[in-house]
PDB file of N, CA, C and O in Angstrom, chain B, residues numbered from 101:
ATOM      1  N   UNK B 101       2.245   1.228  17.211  1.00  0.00           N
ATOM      2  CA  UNK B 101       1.436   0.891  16.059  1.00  0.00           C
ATOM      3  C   UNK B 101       0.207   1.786  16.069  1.00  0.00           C
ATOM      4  O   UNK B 101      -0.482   1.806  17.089  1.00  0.00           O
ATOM      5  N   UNK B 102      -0.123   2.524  15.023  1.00  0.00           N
ATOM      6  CA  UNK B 102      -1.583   3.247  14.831  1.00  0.00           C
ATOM      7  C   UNK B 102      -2.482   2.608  13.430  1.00  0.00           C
ATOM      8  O   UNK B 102      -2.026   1.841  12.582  1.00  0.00           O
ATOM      9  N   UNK B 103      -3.283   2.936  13.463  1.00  0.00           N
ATOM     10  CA  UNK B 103      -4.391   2.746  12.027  1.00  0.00           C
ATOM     11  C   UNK B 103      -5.692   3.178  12.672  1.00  0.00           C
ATOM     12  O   UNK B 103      -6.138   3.531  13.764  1.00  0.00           O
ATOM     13  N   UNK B 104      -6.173   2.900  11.057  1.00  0.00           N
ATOM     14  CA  UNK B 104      -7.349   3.746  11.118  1.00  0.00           C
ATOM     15  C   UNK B 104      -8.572   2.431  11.741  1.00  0.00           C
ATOM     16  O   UNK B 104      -8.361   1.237  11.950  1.00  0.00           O
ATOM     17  N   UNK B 105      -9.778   3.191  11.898  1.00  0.00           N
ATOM     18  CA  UNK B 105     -11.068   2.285  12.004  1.00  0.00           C
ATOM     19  C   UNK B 105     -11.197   1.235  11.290  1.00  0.00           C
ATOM     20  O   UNK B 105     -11.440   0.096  11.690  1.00  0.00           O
ATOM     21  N   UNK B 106     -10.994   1.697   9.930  1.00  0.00           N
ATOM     22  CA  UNK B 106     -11.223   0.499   9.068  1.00  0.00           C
ATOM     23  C   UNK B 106     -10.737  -0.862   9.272  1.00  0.00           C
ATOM     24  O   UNK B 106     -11.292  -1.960   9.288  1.00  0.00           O
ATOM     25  N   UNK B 107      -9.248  -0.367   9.460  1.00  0.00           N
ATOM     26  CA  UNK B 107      -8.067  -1.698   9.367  1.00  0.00           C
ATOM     27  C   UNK B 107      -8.784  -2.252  10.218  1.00  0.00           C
ATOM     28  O   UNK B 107      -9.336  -3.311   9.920  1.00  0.00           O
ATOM     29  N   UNK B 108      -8.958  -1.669  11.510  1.00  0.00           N
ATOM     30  CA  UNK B 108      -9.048  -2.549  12.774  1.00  0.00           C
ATOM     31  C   UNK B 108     -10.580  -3.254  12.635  1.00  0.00           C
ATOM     32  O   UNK B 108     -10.762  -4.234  13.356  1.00  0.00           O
ATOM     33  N   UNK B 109     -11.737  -2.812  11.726  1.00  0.00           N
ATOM     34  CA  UNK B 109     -12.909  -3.434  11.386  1.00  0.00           C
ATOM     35  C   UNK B 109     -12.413  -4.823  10.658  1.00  0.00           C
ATOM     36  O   UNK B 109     -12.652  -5.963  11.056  1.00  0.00           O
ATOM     37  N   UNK B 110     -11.646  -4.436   9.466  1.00  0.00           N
ATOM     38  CA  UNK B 110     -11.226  -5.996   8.662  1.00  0.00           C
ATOM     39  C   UNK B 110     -11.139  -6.753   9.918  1.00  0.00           C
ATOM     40  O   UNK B 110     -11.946  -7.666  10.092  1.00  0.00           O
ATOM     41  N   UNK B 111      -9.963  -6.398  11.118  1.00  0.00           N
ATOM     42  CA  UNK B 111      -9.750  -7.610  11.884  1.00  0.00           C
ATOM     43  C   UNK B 111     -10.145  -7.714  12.645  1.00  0.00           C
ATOM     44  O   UNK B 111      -9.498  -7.953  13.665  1.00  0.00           O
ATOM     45  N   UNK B 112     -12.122  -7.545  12.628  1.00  0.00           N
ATOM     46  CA  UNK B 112     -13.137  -7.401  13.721  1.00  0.00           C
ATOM     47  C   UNK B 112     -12.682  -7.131  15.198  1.00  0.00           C
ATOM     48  O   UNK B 112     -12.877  -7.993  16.055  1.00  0.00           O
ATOM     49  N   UNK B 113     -12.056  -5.896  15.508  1.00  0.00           N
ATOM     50  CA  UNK B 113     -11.427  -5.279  16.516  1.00  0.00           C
ATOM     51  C   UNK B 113     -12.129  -3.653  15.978  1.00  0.00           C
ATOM     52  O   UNK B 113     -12.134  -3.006  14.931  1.00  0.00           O
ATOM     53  N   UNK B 114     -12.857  -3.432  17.829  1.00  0.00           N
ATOM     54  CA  UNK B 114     -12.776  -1.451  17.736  1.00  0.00           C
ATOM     55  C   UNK B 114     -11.624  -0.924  17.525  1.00  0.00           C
ATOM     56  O   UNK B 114     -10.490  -1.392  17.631  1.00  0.00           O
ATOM     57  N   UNK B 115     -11.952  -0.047  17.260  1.00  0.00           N
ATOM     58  CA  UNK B 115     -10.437   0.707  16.985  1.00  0.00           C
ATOM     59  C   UNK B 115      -9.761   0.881  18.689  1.00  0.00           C
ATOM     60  O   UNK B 115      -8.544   1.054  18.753  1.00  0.00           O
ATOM     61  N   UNK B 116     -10.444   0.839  19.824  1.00  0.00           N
ATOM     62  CA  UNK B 116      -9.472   0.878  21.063  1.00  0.00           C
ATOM     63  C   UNK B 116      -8.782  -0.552  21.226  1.00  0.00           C
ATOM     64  O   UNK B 116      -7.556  -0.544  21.342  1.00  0.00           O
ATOM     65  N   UNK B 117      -9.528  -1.927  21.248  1.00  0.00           N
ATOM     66  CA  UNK B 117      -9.180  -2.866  21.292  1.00  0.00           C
ATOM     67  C   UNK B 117      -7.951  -3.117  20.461  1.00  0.00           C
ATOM     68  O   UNK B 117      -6.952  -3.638  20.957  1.00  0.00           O
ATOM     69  N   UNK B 118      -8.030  -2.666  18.910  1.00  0.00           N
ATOM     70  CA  UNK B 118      -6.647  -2.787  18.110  1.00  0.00           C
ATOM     71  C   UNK B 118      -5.512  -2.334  18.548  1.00  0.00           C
ATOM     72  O   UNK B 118      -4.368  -2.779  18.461  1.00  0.00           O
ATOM     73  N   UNK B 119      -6.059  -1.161  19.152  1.00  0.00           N
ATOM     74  CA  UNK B 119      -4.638  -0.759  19.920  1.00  0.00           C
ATOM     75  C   UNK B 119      -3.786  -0.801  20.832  1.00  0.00           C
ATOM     76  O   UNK B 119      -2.767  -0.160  21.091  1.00  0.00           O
ATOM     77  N   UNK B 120      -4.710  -2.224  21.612  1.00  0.00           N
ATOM     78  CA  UNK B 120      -4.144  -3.051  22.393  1.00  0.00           C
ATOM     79  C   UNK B 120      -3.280  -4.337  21.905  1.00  0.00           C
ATOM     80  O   UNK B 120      -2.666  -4.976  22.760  1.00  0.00           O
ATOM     81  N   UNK B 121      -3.233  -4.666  20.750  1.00  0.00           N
ATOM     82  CA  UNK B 121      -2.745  -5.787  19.853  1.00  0.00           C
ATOM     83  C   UNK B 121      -0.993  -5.629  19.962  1.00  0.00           C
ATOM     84  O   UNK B 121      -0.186  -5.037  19.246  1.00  0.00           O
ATOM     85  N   UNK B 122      -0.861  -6.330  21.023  1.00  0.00           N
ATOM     86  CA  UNK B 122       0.664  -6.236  21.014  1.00  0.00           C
ATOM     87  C   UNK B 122       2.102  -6.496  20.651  1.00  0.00           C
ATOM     88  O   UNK B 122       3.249  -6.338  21.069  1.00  0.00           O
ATOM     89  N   UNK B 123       1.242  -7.098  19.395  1.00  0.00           N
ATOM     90  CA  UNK B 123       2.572  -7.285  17.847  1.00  0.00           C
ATOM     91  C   UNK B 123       1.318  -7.413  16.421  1.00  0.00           C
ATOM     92  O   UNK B 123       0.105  -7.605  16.326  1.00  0.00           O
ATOM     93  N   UNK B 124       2.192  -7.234  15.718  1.00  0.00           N
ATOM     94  CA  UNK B 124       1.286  -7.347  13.992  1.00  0.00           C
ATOM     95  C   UNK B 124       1.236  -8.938  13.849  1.00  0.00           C
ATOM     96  O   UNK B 124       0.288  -9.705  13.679  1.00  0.00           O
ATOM     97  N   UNK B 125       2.177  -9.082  13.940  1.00  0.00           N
ATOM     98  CA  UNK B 125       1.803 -10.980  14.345  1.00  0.00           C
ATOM     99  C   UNK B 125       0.743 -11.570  14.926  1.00  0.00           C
ATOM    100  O   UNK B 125       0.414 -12.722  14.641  1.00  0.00           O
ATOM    101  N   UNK B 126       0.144 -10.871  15.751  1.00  0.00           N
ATOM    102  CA  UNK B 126      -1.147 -11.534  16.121  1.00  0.00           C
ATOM    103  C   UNK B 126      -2.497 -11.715  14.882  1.00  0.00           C
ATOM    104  O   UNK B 126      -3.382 -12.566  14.794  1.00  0.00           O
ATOM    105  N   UNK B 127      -2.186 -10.561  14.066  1.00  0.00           N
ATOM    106  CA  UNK B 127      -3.121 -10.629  13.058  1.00  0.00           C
ATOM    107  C   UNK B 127      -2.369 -10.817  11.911  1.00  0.00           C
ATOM    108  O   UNK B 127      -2.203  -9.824  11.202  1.00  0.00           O
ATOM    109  N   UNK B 128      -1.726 -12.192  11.464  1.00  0.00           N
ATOM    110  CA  UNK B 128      -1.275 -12.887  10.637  1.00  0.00           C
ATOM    111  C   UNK B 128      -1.417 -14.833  10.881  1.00  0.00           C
ATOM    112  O   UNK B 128      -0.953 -15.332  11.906  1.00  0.00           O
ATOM    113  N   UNK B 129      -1.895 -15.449  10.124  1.00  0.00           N
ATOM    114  CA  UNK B 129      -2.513 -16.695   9.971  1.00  0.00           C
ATOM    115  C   UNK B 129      -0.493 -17.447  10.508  1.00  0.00           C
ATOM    116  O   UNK B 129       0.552 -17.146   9.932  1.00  0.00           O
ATOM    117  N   UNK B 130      -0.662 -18.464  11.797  1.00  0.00           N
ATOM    118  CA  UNK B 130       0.294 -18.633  12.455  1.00  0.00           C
ATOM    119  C   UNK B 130       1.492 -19.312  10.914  1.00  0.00           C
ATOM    120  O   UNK B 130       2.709 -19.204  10.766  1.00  0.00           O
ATOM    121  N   UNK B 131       0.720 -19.791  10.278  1.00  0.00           N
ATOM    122  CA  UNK B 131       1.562 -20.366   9.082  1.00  0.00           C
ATOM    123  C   UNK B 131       2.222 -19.567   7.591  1.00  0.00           C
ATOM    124  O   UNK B 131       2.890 -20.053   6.679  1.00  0.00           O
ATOM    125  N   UNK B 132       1.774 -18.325   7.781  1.00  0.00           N
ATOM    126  CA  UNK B 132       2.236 -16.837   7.498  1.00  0.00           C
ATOM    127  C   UNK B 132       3.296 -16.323   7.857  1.00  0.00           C
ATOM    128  O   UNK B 132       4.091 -15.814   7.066  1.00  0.00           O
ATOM    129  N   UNK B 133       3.468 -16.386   9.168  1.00  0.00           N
ATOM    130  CA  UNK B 133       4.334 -15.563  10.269  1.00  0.00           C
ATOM    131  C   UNK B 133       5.781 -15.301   9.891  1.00  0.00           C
ATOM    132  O   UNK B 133       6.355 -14.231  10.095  1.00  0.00           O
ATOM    133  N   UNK B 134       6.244 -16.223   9.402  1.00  0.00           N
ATOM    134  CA  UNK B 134       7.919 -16.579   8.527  1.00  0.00           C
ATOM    135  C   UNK B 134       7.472 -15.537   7.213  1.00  0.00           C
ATOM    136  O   UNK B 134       8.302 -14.638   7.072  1.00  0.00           O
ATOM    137  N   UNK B 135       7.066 -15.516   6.863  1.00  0.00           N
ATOM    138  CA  UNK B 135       6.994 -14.879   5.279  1.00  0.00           C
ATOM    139  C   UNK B 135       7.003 -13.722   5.143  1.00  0.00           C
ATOM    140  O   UNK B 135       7.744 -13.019   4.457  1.00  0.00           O
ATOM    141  N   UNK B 136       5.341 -13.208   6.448  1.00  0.00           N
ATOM    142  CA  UNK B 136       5.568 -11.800   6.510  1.00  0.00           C
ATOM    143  C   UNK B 136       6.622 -11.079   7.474  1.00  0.00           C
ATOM    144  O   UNK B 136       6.814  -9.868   7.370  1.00  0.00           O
ATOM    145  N   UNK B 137       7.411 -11.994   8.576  1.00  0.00           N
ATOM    146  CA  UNK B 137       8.481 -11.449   9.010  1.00  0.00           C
ATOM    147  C   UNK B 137       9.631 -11.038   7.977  1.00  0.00           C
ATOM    148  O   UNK B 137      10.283 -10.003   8.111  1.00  0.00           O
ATOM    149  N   UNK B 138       9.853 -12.126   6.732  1.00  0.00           N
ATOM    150  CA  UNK B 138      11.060 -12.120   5.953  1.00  0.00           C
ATOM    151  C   UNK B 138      10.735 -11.143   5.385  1.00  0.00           C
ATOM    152  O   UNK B 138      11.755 -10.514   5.102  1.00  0.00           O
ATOM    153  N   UNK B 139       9.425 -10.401   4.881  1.00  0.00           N
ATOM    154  CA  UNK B 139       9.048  -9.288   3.983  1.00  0.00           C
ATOM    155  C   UNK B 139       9.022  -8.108   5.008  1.00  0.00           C
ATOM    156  O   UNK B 139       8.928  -7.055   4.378  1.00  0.00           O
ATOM    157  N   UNK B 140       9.060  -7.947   6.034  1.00  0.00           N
ATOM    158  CA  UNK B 140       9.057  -6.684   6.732  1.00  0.00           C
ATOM    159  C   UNK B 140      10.979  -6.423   6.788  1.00  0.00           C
ATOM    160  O   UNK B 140      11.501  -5.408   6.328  1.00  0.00           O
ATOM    161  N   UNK B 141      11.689  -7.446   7.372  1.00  0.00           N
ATOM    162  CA  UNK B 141      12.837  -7.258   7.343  1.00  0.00           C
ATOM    163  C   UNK B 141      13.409  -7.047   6.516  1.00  0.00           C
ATOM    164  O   UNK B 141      14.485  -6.512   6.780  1.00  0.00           O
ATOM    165  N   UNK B 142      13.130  -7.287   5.130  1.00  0.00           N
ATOM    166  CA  UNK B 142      13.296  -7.136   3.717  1.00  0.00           C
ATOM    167  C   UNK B 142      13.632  -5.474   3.372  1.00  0.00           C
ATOM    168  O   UNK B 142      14.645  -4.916   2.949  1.00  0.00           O
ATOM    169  N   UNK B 143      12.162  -4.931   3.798  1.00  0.00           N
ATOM    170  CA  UNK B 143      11.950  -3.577   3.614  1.00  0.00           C
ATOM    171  C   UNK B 143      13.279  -3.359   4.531  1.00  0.00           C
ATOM    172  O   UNK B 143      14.351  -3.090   3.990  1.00  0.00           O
ATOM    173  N   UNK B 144      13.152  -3.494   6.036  1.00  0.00           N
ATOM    174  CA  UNK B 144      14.136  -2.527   6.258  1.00  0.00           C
ATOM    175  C   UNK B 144      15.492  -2.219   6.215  1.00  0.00           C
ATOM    176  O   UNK B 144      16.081  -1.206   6.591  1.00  0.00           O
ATOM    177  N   UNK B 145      15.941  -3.348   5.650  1.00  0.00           N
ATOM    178  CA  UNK B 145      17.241  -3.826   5.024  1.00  0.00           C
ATOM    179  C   UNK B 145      17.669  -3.190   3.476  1.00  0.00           C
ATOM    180  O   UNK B 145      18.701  -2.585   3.185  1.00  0.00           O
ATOM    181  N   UNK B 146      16.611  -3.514   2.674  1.00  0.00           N
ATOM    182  CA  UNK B 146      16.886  -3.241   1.208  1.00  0.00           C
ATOM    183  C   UNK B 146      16.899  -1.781   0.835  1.00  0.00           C
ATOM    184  O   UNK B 146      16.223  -1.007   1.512  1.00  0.00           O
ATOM    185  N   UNK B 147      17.524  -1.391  -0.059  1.00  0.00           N
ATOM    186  CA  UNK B 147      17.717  -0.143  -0.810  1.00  0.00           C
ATOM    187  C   UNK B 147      16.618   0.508  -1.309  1.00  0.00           C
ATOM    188  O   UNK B 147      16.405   1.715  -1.205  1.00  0.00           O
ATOM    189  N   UNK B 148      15.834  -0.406  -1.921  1.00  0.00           N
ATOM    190  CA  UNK B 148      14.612   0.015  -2.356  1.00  0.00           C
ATOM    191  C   UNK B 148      13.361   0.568  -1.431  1.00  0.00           C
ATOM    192  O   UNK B 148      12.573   1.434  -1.812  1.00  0.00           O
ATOM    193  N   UNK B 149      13.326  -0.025  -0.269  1.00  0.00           N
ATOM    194  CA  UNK B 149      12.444   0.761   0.952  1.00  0.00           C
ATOM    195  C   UNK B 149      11.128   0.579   0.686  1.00  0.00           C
ATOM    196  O   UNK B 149      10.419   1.584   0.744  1.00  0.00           O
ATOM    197  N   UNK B 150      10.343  -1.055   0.248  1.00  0.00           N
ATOM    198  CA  UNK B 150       8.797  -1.028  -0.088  1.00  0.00           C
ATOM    199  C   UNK B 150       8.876  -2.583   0.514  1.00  0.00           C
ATOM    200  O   UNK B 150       9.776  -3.411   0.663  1.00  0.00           O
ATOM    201  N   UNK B 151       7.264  -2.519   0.809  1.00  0.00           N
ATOM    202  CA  UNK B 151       6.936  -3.535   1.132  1.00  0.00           C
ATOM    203  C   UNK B 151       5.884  -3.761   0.291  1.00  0.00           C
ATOM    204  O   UNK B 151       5.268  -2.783  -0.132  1.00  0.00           O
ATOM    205  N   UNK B 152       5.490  -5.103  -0.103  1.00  0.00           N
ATOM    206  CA  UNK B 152       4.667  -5.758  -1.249  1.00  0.00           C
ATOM    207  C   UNK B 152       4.215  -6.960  -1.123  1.00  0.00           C
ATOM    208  O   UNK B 152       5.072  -7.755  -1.509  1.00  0.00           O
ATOM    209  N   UNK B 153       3.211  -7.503  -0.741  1.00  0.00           N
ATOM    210  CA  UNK B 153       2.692  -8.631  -0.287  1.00  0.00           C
ATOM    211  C   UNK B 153       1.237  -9.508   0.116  1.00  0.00           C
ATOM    212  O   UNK B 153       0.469  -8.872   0.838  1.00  0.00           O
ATOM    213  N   UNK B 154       0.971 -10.341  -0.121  1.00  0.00           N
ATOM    214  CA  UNK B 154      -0.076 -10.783   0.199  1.00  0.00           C
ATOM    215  C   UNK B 154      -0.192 -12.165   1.289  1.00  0.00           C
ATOM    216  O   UNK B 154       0.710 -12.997   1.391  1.00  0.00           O
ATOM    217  N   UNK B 155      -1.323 -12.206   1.966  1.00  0.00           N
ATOM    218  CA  UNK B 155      -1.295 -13.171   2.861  1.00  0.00           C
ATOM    219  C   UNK B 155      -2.373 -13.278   3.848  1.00  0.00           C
ATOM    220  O   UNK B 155      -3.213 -12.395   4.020  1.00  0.00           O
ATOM    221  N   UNK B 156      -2.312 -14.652   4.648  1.00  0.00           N
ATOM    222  CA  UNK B 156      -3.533 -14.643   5.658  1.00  0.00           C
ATOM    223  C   UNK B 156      -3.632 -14.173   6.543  1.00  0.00           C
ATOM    224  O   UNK B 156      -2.645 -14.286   7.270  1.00  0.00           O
ATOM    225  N   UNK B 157      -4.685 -13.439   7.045  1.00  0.00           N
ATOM    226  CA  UNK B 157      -5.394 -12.214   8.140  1.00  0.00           C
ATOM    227  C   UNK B 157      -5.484 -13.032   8.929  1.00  0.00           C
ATOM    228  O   UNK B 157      -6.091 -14.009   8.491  1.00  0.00           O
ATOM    229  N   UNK B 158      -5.120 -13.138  10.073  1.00  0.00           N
ATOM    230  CA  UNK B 158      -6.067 -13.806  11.560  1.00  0.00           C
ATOM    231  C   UNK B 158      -7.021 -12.809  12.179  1.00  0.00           C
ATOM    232  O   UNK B 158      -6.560 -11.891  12.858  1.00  0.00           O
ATOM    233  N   UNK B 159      -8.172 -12.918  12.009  1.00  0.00           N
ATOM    234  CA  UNK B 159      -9.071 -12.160  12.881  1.00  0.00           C
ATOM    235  C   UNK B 159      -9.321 -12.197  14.069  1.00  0.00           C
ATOM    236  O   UNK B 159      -9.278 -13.263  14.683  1.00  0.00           O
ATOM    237  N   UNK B 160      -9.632 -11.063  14.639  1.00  0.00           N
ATOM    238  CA  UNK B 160      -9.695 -11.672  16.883  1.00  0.00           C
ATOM    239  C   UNK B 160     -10.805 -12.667  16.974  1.00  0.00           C
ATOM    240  O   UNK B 160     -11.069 -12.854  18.162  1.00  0.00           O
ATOM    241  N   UNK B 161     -11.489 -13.314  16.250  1.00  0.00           N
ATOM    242  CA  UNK B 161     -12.515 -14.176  16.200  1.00  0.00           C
ATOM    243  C   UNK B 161     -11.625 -15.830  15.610  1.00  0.00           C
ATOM    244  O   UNK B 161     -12.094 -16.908  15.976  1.00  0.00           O
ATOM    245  N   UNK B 162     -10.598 -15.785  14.874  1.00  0.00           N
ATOM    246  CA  UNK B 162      -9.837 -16.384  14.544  1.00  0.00           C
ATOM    247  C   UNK B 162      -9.882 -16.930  13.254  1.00  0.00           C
ATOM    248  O   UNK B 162      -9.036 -17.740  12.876  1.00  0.00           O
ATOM    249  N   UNK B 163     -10.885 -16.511  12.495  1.00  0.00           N
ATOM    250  CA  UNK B 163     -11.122 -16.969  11.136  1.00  0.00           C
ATOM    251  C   UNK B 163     -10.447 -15.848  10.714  1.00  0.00           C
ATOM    252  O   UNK B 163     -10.367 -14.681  11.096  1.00  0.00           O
ATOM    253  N   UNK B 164      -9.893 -16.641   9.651  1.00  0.00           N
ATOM    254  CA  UNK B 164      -8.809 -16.493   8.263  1.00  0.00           C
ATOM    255  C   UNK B 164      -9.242 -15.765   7.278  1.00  0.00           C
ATOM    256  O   UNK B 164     -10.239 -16.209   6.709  1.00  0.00           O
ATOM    257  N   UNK B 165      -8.716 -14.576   6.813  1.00  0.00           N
ATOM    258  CA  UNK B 165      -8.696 -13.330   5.573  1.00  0.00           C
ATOM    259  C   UNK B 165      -7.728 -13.650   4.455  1.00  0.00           C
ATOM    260  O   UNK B 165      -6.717 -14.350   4.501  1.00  0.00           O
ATOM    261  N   UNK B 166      -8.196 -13.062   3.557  1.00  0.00           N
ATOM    262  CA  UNK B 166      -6.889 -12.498   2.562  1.00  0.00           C
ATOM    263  C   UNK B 166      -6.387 -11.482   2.791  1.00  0.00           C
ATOM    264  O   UNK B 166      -7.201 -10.640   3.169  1.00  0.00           O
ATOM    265  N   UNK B 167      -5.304 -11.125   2.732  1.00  0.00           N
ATOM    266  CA  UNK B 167      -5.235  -9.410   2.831  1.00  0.00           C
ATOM    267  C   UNK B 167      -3.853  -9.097   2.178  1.00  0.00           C
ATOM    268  O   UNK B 167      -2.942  -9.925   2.151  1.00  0.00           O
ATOM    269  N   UNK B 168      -3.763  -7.845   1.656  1.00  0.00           N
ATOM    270  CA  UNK B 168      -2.392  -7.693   1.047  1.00  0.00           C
ATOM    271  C   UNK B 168      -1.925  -6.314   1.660  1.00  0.00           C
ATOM    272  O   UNK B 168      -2.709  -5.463   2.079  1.00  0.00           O
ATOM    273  N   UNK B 169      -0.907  -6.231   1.659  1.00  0.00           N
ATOM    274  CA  UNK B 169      -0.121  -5.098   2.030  1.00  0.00           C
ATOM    275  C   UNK B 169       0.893  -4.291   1.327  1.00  0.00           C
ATOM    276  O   UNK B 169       1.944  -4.813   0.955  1.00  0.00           O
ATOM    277  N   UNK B 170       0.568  -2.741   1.078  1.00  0.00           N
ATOM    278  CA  UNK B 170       2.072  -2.265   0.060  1.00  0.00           C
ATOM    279  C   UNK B 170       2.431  -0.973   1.315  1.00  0.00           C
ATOM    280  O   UNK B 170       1.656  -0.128   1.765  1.00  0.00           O
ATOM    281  N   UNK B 171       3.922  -1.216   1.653  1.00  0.00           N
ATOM    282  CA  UNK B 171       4.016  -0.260   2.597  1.00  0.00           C
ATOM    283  C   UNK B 171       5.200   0.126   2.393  1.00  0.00           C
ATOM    284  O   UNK B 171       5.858  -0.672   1.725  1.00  0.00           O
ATOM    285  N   UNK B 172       6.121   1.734   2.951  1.00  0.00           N
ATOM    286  CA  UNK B 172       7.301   2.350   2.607  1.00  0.00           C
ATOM    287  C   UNK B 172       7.834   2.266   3.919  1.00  0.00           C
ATOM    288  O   UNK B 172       7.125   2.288   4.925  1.00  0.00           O
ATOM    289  N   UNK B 173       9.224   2.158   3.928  1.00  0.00           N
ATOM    290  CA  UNK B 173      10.146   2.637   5.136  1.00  0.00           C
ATOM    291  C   UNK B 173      10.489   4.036   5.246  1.00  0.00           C
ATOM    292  O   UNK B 173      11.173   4.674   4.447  1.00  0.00           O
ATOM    293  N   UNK B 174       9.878   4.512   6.452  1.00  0.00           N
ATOM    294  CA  UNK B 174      10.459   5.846   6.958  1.00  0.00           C
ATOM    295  C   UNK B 174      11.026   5.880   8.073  1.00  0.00           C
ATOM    296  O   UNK B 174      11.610   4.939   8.611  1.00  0.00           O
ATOM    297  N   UNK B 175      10.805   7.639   8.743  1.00  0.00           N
ATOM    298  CA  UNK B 175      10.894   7.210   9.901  1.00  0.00           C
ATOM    299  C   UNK B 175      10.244   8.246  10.950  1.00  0.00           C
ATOM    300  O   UNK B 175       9.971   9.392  10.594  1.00  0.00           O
ATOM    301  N   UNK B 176      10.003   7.774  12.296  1.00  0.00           N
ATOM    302  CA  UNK B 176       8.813   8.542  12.686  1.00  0.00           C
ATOM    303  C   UNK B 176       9.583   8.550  13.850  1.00  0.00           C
ATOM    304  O   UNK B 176      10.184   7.555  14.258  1.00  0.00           O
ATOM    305  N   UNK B 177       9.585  10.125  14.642  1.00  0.00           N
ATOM    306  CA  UNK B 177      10.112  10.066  15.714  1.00  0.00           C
ATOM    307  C   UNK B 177      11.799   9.740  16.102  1.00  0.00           C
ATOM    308  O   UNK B 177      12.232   9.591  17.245  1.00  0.00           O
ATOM    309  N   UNK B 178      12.687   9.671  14.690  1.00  0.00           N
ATOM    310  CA  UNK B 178      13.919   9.384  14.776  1.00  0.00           C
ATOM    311  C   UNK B 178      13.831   7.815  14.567  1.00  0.00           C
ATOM    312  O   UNK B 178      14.741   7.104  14.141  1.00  0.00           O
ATOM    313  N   UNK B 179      12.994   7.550  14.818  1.00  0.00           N
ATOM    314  CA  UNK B 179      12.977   5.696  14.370  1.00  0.00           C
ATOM    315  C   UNK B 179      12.397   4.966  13.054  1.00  0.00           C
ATOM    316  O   UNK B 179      11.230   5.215  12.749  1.00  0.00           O
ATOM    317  N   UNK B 180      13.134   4.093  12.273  1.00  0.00           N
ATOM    318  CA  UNK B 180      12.689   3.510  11.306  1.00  0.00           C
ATOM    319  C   UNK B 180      11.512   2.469  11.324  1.00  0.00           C
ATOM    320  O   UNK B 180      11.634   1.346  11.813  1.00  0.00           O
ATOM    321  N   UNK B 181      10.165   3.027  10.647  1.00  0.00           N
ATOM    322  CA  UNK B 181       8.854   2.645  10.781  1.00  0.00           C
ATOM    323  C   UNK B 181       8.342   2.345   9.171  1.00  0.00           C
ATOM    324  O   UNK B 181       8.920   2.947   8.266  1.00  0.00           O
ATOM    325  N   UNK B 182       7.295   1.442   8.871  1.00  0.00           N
ATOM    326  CA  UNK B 182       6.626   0.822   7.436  1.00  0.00           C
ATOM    327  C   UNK B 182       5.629   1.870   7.548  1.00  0.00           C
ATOM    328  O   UNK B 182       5.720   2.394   8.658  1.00  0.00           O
ATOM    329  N   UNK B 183       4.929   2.262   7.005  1.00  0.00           N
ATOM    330  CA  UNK B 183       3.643   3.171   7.041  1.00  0.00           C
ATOM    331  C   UNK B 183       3.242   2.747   5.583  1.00  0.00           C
ATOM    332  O   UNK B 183       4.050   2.830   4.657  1.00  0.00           O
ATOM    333  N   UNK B 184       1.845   2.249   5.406  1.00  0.00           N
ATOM    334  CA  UNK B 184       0.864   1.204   4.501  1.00  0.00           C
ATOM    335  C   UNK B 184      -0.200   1.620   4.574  1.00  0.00           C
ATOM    336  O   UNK B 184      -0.845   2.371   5.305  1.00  0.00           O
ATOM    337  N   UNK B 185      -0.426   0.613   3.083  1.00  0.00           N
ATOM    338  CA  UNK B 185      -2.097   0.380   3.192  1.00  0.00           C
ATOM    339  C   UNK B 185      -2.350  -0.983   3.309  1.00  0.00           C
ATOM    340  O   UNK B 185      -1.499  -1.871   3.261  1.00  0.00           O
ATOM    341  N   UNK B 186      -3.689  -1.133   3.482  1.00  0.00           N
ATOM    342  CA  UNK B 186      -3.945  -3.240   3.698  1.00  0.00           C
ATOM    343  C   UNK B 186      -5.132  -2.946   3.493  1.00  0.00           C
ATOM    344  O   UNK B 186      -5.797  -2.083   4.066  1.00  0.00           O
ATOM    345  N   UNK B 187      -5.549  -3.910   2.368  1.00  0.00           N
ATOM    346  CA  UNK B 187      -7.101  -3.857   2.200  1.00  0.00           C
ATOM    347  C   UNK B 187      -7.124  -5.687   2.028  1.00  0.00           C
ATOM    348  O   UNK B 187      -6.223  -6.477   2.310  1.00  0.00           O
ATOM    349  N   UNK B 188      -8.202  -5.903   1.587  1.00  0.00           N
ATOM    350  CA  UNK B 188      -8.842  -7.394   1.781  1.00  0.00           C
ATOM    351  C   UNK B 188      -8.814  -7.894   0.227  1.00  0.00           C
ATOM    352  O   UNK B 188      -9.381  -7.174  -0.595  1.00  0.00           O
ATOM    353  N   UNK B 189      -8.330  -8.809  -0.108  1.00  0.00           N
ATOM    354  CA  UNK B 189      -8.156  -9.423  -1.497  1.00  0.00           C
ATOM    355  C   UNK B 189      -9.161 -10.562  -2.149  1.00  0.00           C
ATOM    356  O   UNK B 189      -8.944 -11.002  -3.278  1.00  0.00           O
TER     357      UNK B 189
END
C-alpha cells in the first residue's frame, strides 16, 4: 500500500506511521467493513474496472470521517492493484 501525505493526514497518521497500517480495513468504521470489502471485490471481478463509493473513515485516534473513494483496477508489478483518490465528504 502507498499514498500520499495528505491521505495519511485525513487519517491523523505521518506519512511513516501510515505505512505501517497493515490492511485498509483498519481505516474503515468496523460497521463499513462488509460494504467496502463487497466494493473492492466488485472492482476486481467486474468488467468495468472502477471503484465508487462512500463511507466511514476510522481515524488512528478512532473518531469517525466521511470519506469517499473513486478508484481503477490495474496492475502494478504483474499484480492486480485499485489506484484512487479519497478525499473527505
Amino acid at each position: 500500500m502507498y499514498t500520499n501525505p495528505g491521505v495519511a493526514a485525513i487519517f491523523g497518521y505521518t506519512f511513516f506511521e501510515f505505512m505501517t497500517v497493515e490492511s485498509i480495513f483498519e481505516l474503515v468504521a468496523a460497521n463499513n467493513r462488509d460494504f467496502v470489502g463487497d466494493r473492492i471485490n466488485q472492482c476486481f471481478q467486474s468488467p468495468n474496472k472502477s471503484l465508487s463509493c462512500t463511507f466511514k473513515g476510522r481515524r488512528k485516534d478512532g473518531s469517525l470521517i466521511d470519506v469517499q473513494v473513486y478508484g481503477t483496477k490495474t496492475k502494478f508489478s504483474g499484480k492486480p492493484v485499485i489506484i484512487g483518490v479519497l478525499s473527505l465528504t
